[in-house]
N, C-alpha and C positions, 0 to 999 in steps of 0.2 A: 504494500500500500504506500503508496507516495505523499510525502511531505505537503501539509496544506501550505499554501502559496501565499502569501501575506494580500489581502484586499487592496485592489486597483485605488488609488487618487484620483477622483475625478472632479475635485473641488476642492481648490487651494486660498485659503481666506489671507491677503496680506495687510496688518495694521499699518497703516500709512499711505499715503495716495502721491507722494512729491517725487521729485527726479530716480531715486533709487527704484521706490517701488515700481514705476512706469517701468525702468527698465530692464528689471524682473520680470514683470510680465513679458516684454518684448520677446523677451531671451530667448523664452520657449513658446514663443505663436504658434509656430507652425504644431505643436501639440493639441488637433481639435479635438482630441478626446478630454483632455485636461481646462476646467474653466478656470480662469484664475480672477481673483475679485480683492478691489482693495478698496480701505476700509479708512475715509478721512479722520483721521483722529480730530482735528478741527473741530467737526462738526458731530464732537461724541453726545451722544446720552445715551441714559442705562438698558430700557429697550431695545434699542439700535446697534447695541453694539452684543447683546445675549441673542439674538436673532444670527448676527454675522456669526458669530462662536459657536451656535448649534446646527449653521445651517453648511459648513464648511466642513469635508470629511478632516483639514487636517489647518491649521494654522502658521504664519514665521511674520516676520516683521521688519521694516524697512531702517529702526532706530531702536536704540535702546534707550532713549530719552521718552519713555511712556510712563504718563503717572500712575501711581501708587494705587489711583480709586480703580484704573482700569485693569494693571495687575493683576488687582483682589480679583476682578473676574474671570478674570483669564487663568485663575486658579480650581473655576469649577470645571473646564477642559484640559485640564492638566496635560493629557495624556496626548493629547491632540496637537500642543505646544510645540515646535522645530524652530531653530533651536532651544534645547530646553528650559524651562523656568528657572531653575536652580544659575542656568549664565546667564541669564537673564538679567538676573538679579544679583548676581557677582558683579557684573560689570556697571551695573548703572552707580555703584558706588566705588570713590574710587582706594581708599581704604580695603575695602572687601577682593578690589581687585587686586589690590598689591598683596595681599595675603593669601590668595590664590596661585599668584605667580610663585611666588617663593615656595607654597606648598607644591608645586610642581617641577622645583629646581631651579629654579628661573632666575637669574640675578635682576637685580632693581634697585634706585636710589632707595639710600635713605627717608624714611618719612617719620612722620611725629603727628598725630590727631589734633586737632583745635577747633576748642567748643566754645573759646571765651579770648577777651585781648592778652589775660594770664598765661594763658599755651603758646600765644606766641611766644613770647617772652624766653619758657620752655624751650620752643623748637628751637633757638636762634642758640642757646645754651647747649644744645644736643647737637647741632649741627651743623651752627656757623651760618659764616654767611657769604654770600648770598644764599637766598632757599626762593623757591618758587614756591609761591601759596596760589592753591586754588580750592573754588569749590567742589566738595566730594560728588555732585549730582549735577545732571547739565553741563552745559559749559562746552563749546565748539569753536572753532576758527578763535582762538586767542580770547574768547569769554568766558567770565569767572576767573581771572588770573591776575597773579599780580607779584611783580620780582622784588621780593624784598632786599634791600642793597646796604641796608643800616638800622641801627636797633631803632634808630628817632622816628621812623618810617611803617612802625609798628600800630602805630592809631590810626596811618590815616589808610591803611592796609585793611582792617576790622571795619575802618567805617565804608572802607569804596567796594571789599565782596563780601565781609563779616555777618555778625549779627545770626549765622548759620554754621551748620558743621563745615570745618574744610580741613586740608591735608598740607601739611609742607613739607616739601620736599626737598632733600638736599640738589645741591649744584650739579651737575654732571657735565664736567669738560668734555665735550664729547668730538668728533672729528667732523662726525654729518651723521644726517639723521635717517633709517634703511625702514623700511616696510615690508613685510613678510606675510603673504595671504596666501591660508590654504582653505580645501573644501574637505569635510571631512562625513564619509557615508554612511549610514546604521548601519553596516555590516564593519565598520571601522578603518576600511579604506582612508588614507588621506593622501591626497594632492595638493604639492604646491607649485606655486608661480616662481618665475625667477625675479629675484629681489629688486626694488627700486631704489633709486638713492630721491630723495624728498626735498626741495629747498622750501620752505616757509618765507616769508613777508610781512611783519607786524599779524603776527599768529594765523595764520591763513596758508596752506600750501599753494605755492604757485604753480612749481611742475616737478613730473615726477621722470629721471630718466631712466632706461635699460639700456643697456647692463651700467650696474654703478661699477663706473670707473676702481681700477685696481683692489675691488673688494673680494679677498682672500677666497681660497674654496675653503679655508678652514673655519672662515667667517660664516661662509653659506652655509657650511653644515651647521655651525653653533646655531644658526637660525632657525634651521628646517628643523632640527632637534626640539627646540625650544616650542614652536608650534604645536608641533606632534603633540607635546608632553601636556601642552595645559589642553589640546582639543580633547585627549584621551582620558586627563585626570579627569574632565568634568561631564566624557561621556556626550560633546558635540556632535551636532550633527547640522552642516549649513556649514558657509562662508564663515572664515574669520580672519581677524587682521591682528597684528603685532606691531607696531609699532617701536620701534628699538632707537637705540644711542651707538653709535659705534666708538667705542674708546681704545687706547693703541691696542691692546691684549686682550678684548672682549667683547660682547653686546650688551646691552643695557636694556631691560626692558623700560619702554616709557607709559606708554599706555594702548588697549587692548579696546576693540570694535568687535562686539558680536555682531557683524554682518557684513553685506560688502562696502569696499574703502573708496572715496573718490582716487586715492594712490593707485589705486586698481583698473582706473577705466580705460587703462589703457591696451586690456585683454579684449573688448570688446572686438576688435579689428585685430590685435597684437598677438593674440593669443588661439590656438588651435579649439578651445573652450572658454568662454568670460569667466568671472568670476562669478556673474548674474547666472548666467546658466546653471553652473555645476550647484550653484545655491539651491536652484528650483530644482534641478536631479537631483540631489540630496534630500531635499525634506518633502518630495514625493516617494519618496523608497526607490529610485532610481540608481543606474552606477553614473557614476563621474567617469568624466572621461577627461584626455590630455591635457595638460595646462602650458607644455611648450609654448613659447615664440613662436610667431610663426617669421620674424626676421631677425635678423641680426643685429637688431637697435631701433629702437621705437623711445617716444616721450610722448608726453602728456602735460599741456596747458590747460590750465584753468583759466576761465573765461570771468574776471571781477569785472564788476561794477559797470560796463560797458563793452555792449557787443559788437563794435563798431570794429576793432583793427582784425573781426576773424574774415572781413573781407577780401585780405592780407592771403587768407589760406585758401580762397574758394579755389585759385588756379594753380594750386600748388599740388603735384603728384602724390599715389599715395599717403595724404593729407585728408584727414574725416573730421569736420564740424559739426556737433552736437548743440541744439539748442534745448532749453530747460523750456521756453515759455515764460519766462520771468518777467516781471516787469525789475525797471534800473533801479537800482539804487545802492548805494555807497557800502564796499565792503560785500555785496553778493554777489553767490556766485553763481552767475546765467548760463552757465553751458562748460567744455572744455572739447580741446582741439587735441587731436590726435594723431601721430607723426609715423610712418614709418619708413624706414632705409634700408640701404644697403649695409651699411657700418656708421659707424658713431662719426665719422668726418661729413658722411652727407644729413645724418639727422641733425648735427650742430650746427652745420648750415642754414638748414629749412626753419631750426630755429632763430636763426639771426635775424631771418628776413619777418618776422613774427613779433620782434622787440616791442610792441606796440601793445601787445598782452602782456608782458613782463616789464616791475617798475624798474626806472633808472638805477642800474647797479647791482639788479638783483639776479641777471642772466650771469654767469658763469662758468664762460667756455672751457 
């Protein structure tokens, strides 16, 4: 007698409706078997959103930045949950999260809790300074943060993100900053991507390249390792990202996205499998499949505040413009551009001619 077959997915409910979740769904269109349905958190109430939950064979979600009241519901489908609640809820705080990391082996800054202007005080006695405070919950593109550079600087720190739990963490000289996204399947499968090197801009990532220049294979594997260990310890299933530090003798972990990364989009075209993809084969019981390059050097612009220089790319080869639909405004980000080459002399190029999406001084040849 033959093994019963685990039940088809034919209804995939996603919280969140904004640029991720779209492009989730996209991923797997051509799956008409498979509905996929996503769910404005915007526009939540409690009705609304126990209908979506009951009416969906299987649930996953576009952010981990989901409140607490919606959670609690999403507690009476537990079982239905990908990725599960338990990382869920690891990562939405970020305390919890650094104590997962280390229970999986993981190196990390230093940190210290703070619940009051007193803890600072604490942290800065524990750990010197500089430290980066931020807050434990939320907090994206450079929000909720704050570098503390001097003990005098400790009031006006509590009064500009305080007043709530936050974390400080020690300084991490680091060299540049790498991202490491894999997909990882119920059967325990995991896949990952080849690593990006990441430049940031007043907390915001600008662009993300491949291959980062002269990064060790002794580095990629600390990384791939690292992945593996916290998708496994916490029994993931879906897209995850790492976020790391590279320092001369090691990786850093910085901080951890239960889901796919904007670092990432550049798999959409870049990559033999997106990241979006292998997410929705993942938490439909499906296998993942390749996460190779499909070139020898791809990058990834992000499109802020103004979609006016991706004009720049429309006649540019191998070059893919992504629009979000956003309306402008300062600090958002409306789309990101897409690069691929032959090798890292003609991607660096295509980036030059590009400068007009990246600020003065922050491209990087």
């Amino acid at each position: 007698m033959s093994a019963n077959k685990p039940t088809k997915v034919k209804t995939l409910g996603i919280l969140g409706n904004g640029q991720l979740g779209q492009m989730l769904a996209d991923s797997i269109a051509e799956q008409t078997d498979l509905a996929v349905n996503l769910y404005d958190l915007r526009a939540y109430d409690e009705t609304s959103l126990q209908e979506f939950l009951a009416s969906n064979d299987r649930i996953s979600y576009e952010t981990e930045n989901i409140p607490a009241h919606i959670v609690a519901q999403m507690e009476s489908v537990e079982a239905k949950i990908f990725p599960n609640l338990t990382s869920l809820k690891t990562f939405q705080n970020r305390i919890t999260e650094k104590n997962a990391l280390r229970a999986a082996g993981i190196a990390t800054a230093d940190f210290h809790a703070v619940n009051c202007l007193a803890d600072i005080h604490d942290a800065i006695a524990q750990l010197g300074l500089p430290i980066i405070m931020k807050t434990t919950t939320e907090g994206y593109d450079g929000k909720g943060q704050f570098v503390l550079r001097q003990t005098e600087d400790a009031q006006a720190c509590w009064d500009d993100i305080g007043h709530r739990e936050l974390i400080a963490e020690a300084f991490v000289p680091f060299i540049r900053e790498i991202s490491v996204i894999g997909s990882r399947s119920e059967n325990g499968e995991i896949k990952v991507w080849p690593m990006t090197e990441n430049i940031h801009h007043e907390g915001i990532l600008r662009y993300s390249l491949y291959p980062a220049h002269g990064f060790s294979v002794e580095k990629q594997a600390i990384a791939q390792r690292y992945i593996e260990q916290i998708a496994t310890n916490l029994d993931y299933v879906g897209t995850i990202t790492l976020e790391l530090f590279e320092i001369e003798d090691n990786l850093i972990a910085n901080e951890v996205a239960p889901r796919v990364h904007n670092s990432g989009h550049w798999s959409i075209e870049g990559a033999f499998t997106s990241q979006f993809r292998n997410h929705m084969l993942a938490v439909t019981g499906q296998e993942i499949t390749s996460t190779e390059s499909r070139f020898p050097a791809t990058a990834m612009i992000n499109v802020i505040s103004d979609e006016g220089p991706t004009s720049a790319a429309s006649n540019m080869t191998e070059t893919y413009v992504h629009s979000y639909g956003k309306e402008a405004r300062p600090a958002r980000k409306l789309g990101h551009v897409t690069i691929t080459a032959k090798d890292t002399a003609e991607r660096d190029a295509k980036i030059s001619q590009l400068e007009g999406l990246i600020p003065a001084g922050v491209w990087q040849k």
